[in-house]
C-alpha positions in Angstrom: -80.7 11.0 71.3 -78.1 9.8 68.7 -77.6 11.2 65.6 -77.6 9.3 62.4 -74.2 9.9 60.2 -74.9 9.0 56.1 -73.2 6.2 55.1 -71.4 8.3 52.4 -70.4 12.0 51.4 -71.0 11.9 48.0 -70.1 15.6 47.4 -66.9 14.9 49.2 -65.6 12.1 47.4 -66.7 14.0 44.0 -64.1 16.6 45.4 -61.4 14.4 46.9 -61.7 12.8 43.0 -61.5 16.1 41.1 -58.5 16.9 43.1 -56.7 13.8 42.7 -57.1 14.1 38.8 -56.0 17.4 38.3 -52.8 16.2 40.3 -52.3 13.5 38.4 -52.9 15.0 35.1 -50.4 18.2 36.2 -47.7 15.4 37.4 -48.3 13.5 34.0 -48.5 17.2 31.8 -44.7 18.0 34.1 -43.1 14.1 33.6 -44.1 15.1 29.7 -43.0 18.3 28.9 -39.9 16.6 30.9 -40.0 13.8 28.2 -40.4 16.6 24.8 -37.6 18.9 26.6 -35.3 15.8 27.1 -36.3 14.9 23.5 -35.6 18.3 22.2 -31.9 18.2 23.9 -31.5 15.1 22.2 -33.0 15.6 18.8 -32.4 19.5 18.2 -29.5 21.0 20.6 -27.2 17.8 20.7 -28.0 16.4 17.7 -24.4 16.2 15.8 -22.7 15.0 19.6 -25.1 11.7 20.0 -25.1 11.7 15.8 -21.5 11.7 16.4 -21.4 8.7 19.1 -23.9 6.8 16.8 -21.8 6.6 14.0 -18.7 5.8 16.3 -20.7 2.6 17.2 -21.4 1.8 14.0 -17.9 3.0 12.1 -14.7 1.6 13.0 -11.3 3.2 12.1 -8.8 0.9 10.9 -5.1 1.4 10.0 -3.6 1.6 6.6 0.0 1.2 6.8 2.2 3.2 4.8 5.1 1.5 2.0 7.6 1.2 3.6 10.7 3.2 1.8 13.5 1.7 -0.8 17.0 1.8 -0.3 19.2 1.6 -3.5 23.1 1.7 -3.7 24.8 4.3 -4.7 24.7 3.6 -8.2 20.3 3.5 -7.8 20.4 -0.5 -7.3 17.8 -2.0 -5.3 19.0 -3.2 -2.4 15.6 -3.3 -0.3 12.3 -3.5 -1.7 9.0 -4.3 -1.4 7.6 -7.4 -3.6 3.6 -8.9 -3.8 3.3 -12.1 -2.0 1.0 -14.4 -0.6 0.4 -15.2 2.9 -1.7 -18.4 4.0 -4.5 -17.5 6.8 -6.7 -19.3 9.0 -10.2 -17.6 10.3 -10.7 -19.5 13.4 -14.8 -19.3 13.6 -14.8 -20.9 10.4 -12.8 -24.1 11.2 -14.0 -27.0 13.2 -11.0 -28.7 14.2 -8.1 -26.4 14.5 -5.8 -29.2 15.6 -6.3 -31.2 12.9 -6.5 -28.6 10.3 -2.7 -27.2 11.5 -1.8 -31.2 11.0 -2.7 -31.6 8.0 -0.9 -28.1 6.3 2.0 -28.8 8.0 2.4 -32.6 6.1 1.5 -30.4 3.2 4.6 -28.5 4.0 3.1 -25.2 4.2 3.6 -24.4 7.8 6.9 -26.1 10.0 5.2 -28.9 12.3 7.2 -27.0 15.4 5.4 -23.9 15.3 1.7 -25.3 15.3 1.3 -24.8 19.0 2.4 -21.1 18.5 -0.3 -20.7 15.9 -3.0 -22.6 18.1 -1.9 -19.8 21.1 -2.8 -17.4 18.0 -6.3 -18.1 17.0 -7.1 -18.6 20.5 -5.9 -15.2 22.0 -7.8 -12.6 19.5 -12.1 -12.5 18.2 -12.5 -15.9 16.1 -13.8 -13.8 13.1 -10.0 -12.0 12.6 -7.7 -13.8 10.7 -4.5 -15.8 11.9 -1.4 -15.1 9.7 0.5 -18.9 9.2 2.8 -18.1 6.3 4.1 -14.5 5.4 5.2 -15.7 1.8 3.7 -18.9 0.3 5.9 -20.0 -2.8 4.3 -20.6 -6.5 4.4 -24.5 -5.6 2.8 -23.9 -2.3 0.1 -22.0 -3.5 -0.3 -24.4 -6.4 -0.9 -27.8 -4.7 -2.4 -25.5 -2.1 -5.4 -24.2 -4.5 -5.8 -27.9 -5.3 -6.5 -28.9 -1.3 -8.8 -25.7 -1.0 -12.4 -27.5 -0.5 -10.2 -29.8 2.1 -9.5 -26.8 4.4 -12.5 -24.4 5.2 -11.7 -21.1 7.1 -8.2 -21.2 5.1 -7.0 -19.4 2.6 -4.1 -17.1 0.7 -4.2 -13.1 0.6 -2.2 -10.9 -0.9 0.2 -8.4 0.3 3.3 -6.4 0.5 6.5 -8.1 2.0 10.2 -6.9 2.2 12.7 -8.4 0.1 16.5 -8.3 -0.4 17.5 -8.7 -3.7 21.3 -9.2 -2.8 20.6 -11.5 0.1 24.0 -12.4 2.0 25.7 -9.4 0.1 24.4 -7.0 1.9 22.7 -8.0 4.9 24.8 -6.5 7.6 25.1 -2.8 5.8 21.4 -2.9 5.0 20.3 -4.8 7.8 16.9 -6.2 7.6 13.0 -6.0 8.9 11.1 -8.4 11.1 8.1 -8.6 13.5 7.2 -6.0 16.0 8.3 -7.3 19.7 6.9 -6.2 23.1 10.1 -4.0 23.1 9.9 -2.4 19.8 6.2 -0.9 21.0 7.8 0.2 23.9 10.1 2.2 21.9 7.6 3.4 19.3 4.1 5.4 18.9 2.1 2.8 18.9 -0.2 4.7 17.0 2.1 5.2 14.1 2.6 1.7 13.8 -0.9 1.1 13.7 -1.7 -1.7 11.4 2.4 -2.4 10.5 3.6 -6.1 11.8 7.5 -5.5 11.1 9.7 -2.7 12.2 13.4 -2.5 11.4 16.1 -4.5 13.6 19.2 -3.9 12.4 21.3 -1.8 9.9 20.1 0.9 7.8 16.4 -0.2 8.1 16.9 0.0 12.1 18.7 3.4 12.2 16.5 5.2 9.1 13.2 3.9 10.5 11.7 7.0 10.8 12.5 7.8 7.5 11.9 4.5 6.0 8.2 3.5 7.7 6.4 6.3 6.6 3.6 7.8 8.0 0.6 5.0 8.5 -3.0 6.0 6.9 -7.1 5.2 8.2 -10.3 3.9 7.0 -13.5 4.0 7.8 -15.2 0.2 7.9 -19.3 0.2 9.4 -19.1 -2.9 11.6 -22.3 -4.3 13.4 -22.6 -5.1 17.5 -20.1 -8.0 17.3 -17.4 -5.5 15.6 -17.4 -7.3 12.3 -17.1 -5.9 9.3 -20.4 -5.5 6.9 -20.3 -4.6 3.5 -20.9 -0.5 2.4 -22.9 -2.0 -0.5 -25.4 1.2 -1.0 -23.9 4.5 -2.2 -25.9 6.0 0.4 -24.3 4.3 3.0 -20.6 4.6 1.6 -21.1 8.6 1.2 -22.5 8.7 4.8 -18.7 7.9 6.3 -16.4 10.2 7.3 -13.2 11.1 4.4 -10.7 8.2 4.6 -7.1 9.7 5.5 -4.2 7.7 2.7 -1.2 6.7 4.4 2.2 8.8 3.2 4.9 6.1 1.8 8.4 6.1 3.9 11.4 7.8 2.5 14.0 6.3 -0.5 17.5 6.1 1.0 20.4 5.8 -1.1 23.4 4.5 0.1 27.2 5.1 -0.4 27.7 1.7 -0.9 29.7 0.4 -4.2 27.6 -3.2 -5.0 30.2 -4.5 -7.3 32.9 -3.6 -4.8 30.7 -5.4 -2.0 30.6 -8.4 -4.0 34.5 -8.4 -4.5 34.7 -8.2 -0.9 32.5 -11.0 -0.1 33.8 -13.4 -2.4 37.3 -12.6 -1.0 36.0 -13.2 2.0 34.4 -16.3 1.3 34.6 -19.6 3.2 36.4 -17.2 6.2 35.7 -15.5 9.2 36.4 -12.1 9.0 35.6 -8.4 7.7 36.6 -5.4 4.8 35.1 -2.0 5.2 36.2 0.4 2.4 35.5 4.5 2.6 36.3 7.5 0.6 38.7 9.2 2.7 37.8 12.7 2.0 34.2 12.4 2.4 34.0 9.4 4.8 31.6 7.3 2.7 31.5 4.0 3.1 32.4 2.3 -0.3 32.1 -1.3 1.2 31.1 -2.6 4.5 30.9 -6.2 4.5 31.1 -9.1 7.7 31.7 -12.6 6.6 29.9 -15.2 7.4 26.8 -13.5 6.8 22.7 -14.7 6.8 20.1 -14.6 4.4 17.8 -11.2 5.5 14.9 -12.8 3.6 14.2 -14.9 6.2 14.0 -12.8 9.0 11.8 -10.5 6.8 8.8 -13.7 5.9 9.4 -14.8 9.2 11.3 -18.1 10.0 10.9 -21.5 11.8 11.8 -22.1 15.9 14.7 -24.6 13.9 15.8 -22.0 11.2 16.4 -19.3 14.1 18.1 -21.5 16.2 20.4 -22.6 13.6 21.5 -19.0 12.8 21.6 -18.6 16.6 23.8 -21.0 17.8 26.4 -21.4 14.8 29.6 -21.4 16.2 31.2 -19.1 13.1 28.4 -16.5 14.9 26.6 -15.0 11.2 24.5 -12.6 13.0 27.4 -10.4 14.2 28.0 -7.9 12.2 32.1 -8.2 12.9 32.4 -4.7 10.4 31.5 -2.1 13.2 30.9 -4.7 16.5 33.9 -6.9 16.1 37.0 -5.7 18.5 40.0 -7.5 17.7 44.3 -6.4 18.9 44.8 -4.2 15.8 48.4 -5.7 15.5 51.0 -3.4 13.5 47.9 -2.0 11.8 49.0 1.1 14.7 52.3 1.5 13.6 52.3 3.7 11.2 50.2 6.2 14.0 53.0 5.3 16.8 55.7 6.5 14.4 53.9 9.5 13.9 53.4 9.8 17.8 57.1 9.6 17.6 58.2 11.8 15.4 55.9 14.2 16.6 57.1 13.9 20.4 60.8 13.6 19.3 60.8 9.9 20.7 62.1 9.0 17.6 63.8 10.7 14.6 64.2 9.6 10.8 68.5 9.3 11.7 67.8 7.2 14.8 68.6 3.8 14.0 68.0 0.8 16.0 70.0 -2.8 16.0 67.4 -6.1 16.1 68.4 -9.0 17.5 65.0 -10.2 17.5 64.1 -9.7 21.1 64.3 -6.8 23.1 64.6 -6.5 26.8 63.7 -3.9 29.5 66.2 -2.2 32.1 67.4 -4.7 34.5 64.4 -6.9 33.4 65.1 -10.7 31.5 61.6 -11.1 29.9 62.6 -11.5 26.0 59.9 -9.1 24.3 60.1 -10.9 20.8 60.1 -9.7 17.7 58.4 -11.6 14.6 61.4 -12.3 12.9 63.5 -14.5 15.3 66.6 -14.0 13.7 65.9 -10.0 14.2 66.1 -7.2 11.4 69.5 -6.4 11.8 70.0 -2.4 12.0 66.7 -0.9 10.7 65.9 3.0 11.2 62.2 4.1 11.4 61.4 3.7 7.5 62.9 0.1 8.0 60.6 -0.5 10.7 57.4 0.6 9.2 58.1 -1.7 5.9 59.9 -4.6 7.6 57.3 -3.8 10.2 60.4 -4.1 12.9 58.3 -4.9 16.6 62.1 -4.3 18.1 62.4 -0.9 17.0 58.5 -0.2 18.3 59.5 -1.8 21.7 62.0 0.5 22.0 60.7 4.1 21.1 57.5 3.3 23.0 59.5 3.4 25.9 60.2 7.0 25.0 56.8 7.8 24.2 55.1 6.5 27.4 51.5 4.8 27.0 49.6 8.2 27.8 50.9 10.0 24.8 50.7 7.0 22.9 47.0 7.1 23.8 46.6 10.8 22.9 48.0 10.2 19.1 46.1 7.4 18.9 42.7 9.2 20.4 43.3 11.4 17.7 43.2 8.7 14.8 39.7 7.8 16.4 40.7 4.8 18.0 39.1 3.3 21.3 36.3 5.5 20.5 33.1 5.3 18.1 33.4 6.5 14.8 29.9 8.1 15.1 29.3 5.8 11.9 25.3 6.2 10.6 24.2 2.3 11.8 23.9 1.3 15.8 25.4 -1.3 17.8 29.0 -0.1 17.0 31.9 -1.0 19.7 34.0 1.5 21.0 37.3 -0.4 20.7 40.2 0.0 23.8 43.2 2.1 23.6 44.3 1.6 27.2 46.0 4.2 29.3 47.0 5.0 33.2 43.8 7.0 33.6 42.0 3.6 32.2 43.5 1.0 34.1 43.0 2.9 37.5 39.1 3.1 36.7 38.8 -0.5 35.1 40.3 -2.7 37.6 39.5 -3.1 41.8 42.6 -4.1 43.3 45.2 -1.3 44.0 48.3 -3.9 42.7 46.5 -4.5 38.8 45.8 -0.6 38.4 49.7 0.3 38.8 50.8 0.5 35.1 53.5 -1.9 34.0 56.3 -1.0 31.8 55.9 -4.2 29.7 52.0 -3.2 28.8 53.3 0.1 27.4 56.0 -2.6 25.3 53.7 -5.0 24.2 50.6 -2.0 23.5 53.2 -0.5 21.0 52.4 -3.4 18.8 48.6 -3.7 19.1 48.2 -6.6 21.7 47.7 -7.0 25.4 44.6 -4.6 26.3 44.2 -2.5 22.5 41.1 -3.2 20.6 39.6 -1.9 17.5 37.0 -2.2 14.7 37.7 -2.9 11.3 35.8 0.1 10.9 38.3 2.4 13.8 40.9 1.1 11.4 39.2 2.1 7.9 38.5 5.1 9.1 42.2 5.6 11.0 43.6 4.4 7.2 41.6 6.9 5.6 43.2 9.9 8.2 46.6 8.5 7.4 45.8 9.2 3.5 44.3 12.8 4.3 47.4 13.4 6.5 45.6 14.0 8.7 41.5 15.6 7.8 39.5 12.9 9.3 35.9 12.7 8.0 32.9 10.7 9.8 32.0 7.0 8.4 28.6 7.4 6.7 26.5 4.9 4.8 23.3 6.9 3.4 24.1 9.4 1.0 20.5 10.7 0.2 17.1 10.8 1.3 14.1 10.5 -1.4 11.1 11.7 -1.2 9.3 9.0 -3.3 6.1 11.2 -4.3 7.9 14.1 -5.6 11.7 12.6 -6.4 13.2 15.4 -4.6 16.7 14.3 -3.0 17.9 15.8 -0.2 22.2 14.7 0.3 23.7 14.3 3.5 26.6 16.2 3.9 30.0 14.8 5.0 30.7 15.4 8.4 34.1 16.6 9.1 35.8 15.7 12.8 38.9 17.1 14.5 42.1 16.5 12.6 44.9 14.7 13.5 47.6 17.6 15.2 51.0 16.7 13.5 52.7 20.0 12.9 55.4 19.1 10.2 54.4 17.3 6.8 58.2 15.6 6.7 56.8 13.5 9.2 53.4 12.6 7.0 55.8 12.0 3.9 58.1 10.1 5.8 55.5 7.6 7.6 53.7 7.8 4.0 56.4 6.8 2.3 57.3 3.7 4.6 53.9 2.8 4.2 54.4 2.5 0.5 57.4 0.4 1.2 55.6 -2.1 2.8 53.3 -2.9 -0.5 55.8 -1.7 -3.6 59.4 -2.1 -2.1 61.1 -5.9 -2.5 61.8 -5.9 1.2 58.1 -4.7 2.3 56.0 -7.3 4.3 53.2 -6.9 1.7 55.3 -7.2 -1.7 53.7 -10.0 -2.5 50.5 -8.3 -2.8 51.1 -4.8 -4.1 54.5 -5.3 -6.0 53.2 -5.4 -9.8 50.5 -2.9 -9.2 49.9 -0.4 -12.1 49.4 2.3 -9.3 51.1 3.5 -6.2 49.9 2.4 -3.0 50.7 2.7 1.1 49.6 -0.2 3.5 50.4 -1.7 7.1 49.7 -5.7 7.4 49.4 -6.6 10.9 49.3 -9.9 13.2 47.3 -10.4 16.1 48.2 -13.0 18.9 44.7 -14.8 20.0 46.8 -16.5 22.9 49.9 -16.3 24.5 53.2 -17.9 23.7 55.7 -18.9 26.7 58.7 -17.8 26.7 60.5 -20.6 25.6 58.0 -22.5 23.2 57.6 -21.6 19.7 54.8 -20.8 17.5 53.9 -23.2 15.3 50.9 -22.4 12.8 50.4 -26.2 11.3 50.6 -27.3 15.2 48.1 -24.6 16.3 44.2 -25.3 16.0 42.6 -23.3 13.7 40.1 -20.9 15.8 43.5 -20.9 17.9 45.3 -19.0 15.1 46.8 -15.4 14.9 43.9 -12.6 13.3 45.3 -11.3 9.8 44.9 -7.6 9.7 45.6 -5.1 6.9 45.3 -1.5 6.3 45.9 0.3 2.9 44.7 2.9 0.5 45.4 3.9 -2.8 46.0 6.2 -5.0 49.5 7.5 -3.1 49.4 10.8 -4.7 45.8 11.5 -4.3 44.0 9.2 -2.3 40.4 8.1 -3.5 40.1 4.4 -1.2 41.0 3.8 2.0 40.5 0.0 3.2 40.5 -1.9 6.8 40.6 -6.0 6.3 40.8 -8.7 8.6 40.9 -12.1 8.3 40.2 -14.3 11.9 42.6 -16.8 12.3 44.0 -15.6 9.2 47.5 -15.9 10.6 49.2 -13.6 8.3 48.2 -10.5 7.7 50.6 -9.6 4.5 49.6 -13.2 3.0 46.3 -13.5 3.6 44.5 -10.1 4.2 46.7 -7.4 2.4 45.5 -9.5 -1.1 41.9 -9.0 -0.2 42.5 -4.9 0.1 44.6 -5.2 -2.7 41.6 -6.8 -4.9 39.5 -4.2 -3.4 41.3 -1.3 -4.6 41.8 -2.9 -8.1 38.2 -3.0 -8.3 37.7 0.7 -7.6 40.2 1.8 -9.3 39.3 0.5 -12.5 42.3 -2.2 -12.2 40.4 -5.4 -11.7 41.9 -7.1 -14.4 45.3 -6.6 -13.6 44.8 -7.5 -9.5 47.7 -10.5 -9.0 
């Protein structure tokens, strides 16, 4: 018989329901309290972390960069400063047609029509709501007939800001140097982060070498910027007080340097219309009085930034303005050396003050025919080695340096701080070349050019074949010859300035080995010669020191730019100009206690009595308080 199942359990489903709710509503009580815990975490225990985050969002920290530092002369006149301008930008979300807009300033003449696809590359790179920089310094006209075109160029406008500025310009652009905009390099070199917000750095000169000292330290502020990063206004006071305490930037350091303006002036108007350079230093302290490279630029330009054409012009001038010829330029320092060599001399016993020599004008070598000329073709007769110094007598150095041997002339030398860097406070300085055996073994590959010739010892003994120096080696080798012998480091800054509290901190001179001549006679008797040259009727430099109201000591020297065969003659009419010897002249001043010590040369100059020893001449006047009786 079958049995008959119900179609339903209605007490079982009533179960299977219960059960299946009290799951669900324990799952949904777990996936809540889940919820309020998570919440909790959120809202109560890690509160000030996401509070933190959320404001982050919201607040963006931007840079303030510092002001940058002054730098005065030594007398507290502003050479580098820092002057309100205004600068012409263009927000790119608010112009239609960039193209056209660029046009259209450039045949206003506010931007160069050259650099418009630079500035296109600009507004195209960064957010379209940041502003493109087109002109760091907009001129009174420009802003005027600019403000007139104003409803013409939407999304353009003029803002104010801080720029660098040389008062002196040309004066004093190679001591000082000059700022311009950060390259890919200079980040490399830097913390980014404390360049933060700053556009120019230091290149060259004082504002390259102090830029730690001059950029400061650069500042924050807090901006509240919406999803897009754009900046909103902090309009309500509650808003404003809700941000995090702005940090002020610290302004860089004042720098005061040694320099004398009026006697930087006198050098560059001597100097004008010629190629050349004058560094002037205290000899017992090693300041630098004067440091000045000719032909020289405008720094301005480099600081407001300057067209593709502008650059290229200072780039490619043949007369080279952006070389700072004062500590860079190596030139043969001629007879300049002289003066050392007879020391050397003396000091070695190659030479002694009775030993006098007959000039014929040439000298020759042991079983050698090669005429080594001297200057004067008709020779100086019998000279001894005061003679030589003042006459400045090549015979007489042909012949002791034979004595001396080119080693030891390259130890007394050393010791003056030749074919070496001064250690002077700016960078880029050349080292110079005094040339030895040592030297010429490590500098050249084939075995027959290192072997040492007799004739490069000759020819060294008056500055040519391989010697180079500075004008500053030989300022500062001047300056060691009026100290008999206490050499001092070049320096430029003389003080650091804390601008916020005035306090002035000196830098000290810093003294270097002296020069090892172990009898004065010799000092007084190189000294003396050198005194000759400028205030004795027979010196090569009468002409410039003869009716001075003070006494003096100075070397001229002449440096060959090419060579002369043996039998042609050196004519300077006949000679191109570029072609022409380099006028050199050392000299300081006063002879009894020495206050000035000065390096000149004139390229192409061709004489250095003529044409350079009246520039150092001028020089001294001025420092001396003698300007109106220079000749």
């Amino acid at each position: 018989m079958d049995l008959l199942s119900p179609i339903k359990d209605h007490h079982s489903e009533r179960r299977l329901f219960i059960a299946r709710v009290v799951l669900a509503s324990v799952i949904a009580f777990i996936l809540l309290g889940m919820v309020i815990a998570r919440l909790v975490q959120l809202q109560v225990f890690e509160y000030e972390v996401f509070a933190a985050q959320s404001q982050g969002n919201r607040v963006r920290i931007e840079a303030v960069p510092p002001i940058r530092g002054l730098v005065f002369d030594r007398r507290g006149t502003v050479l580098a400063e820092n002057l309100p301008a205004y600068q012409l930008e263009l927000i790119p979300e608010q112009v239609s047609d960039i193209d056209d807009t660029l046009q259209r300033l450039a045949g206003l003449g506010l931007i160069e029509a050259e650099d418009i696809p630079a500035y296109k590359d600009l507004s195209e790179s960064g957010p379209r709501f940041k502003p493109v920089t087109l002109n760091f310094r907009l001129t009174d006209e420009q802003i005027a007939n600019f403000a007139i075109q104003r409803p013409r160029f939407p999304g353009v406008d003029f803002q104010p800001r801080l720029v660098r500025h040389y008062p002196e310009g040309e004066l004093i652009a190679h001591a000082v140097g000059y700022v311009g905009a950060l390259s890919k390099a200079d980040l490399e070199r830097v913390d980014p982060t404390d360049y933060a917000g700053t556009s120019h750095a230091g290149k060259t000169g004082v504002e390259n070498s102090f830029e730690d000292d001059l950029h400061g330290d650069v500042g924050y502020r807090h901006v509240v910027s919406n999803a897009l990063g754009r900046q909103i206004p902090t309009d309500s006071r509650e808003m404003a007080d809700s941000l995090p305490t702005d940090e002020s930037p610290s302004p860089g350091m004042n720098i005061y340097l040694s320099l004398d303006l009026e006697l930087q002036r006198i050098a560059t108007e001597a100097l004008e219309g010629r190629r050349g350079a004058v560094v002037a230093l205290d000899p017992w302290t090693g300041e630098i009085l004067a440091l000045v490279s000719a032909p020289s630029f405008d720094p301005n330009l480099f600081a407001v930034g300057m067209s593709t054409t502008q650059y290229n012009a200072l780039q490619n001038d043949l007369d080279r303005p952006l070389f700072n010829r004062a500590i860079r330029g190596a030139y043969p320092p001629g007879s300049t050396i002289k003066p050392m060599l007879a020391l050397a001399a003396l000091q070695t016993g190659a030479a002694t003050v009775e030993r006098r020599s007959m000039c014929r004008g040439f000298f020759t070598l042991p079983n050698n025919t090669h005429r080594y000329r001297d200057w004067k073709p008709e020779g100086h007769g019998e000279v001894d080695i005061h003679d030589a110094i003042s006459q400045s007598c090549d015979v007489y150095f042909y012949e002791i340096s034979v004595d001396i041997g080119i080693d030891r002339m390259h130890f007394y030398l050393d010791q003056f701080g030749l074919g070496q860097p001064t250690g002077v406070d700016i960078r880029g300085e050349h080292a110079g070349l005094v040339p030895s055996r040592e030297w010429k073994r490590q500098n050249f590959r084939e075995r027959a050019d290192q072997t040492w010739f007799h004739g490069e010892t000759v020819i060294a003994s008056i500055g040519q074949g391989y010697m180079l120096a500075t004008p500053i080696q030989l300022a500062a080798a001047a300056g060691a010859l009026a100290t008999r012998g206490i050499r001092y480091e070049p320096q430029l800054v003389a003080a650091v300035e804390d601008p916020l509290t005035g306090q002035r901190s000196l830098v000290a001179p810093r003294r270097l080995d002296d020069v090892r001549i172990n009898d004065d006679e010799h000092w007084n008797t190189v000294i003396s010669a050198m005194n000759a040259v400028m205030q004795d009727i027979e010196g090569t430099a009468w002409g410039a020191g003869g009716n001075a109201p003070y006494r003096m000591a100075g070397k001229s020297g002449t440096a060959q730019v090419f060579s002369v065969a043996q039998d042609e003659e050196y004519d300077e009419e006949e000679v191109e100009e570029r072609l022409r010897d380099h006028a050199l002249f050392i000299a300081f001043a006063p002879l009894e206690e020495p206050r000035i010590a000065v390096a000149v040369i004139v390229e192409n100059g061709s004489s250095g009595s003529r044409v350079a020893a009246p520039i150092a001449r001028a020089i001294m006047d001025e420092y001396l308080g003698y300007g109106d009786d220079a000749p």
